[in-house]
C-alpha positions as CSV (number, residue, x, y, z in Angstrom):
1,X,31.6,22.0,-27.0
2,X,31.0,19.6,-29.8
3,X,28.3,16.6,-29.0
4,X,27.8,13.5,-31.4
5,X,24.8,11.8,-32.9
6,X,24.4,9.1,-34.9
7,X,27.7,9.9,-36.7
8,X,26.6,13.6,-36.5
9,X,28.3,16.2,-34.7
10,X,25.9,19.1,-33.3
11,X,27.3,22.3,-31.8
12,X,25.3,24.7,-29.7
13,X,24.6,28.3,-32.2
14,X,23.2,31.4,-31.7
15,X,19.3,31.0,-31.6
16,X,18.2,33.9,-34.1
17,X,14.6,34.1,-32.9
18,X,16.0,36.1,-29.7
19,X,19.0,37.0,-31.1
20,X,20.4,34.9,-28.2
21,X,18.8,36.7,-25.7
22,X,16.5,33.4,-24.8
23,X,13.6,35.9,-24.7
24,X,11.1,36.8,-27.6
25,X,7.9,38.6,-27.9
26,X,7.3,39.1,-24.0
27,X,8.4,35.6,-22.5
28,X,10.7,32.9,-22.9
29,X,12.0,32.3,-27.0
30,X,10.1,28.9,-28.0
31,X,12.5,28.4,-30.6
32,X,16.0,27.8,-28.0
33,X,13.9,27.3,-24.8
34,X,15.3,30.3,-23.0
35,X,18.7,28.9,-23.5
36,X,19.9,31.5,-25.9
37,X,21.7,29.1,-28.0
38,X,20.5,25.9,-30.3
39,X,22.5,22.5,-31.0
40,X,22.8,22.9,-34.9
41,X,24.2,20.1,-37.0
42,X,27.2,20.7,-38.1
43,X,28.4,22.3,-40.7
44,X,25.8,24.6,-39.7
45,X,23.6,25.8,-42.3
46,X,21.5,28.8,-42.4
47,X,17.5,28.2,-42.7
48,X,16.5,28.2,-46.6
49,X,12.8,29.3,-45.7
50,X,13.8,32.2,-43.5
51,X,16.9,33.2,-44.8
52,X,18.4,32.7,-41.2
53,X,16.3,35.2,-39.4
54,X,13.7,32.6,-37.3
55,X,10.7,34.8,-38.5
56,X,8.3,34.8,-41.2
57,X,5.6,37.1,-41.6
58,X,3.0,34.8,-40.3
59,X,5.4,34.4,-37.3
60,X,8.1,32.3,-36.4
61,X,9.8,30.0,-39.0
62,X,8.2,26.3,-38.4
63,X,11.0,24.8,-41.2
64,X,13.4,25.4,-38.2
65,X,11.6,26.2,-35.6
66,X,12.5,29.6,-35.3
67,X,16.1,28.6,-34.8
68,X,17.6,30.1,-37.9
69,X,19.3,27.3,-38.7
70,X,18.7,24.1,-41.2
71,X,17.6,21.1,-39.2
72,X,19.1,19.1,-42.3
């Protein structure tokens, strides 16, 4: 399913912090919600910070919130 925004189209991808699992570290992934999956502008674009994977070393990527994806 596609879903438009402000002349955007968003489509829902695989939330890397979980792996889509919607749970991380002992409890519900904060970066999809528990959902598993993230709307992600599309074209979807990996995360230039993280390289994709949701985590840094200080924890999860806050340039995408863990999602793995580029918010822009």
């Amino acid at each position: 399913m596609v879903y438009t925004y402000v002349d955007t189209e968003y489509a829902p991808e695989r939330c890397s912090f979980c792996n889509g699992t919607g749970h991380a570290e002992g409890g519900v992934c904060e970066a999809c919600g528990g959902q598993g999956d993230v709307l992600v502008a599309q074209p979807a674009r990996i995360c230039y910070l993280c390289g994709g994977s949701g985590s840094m070393e200080i924890g999860i990527c806050r340039a995408c919130g863990g999602s793995g994806w580029s918010l822009l």
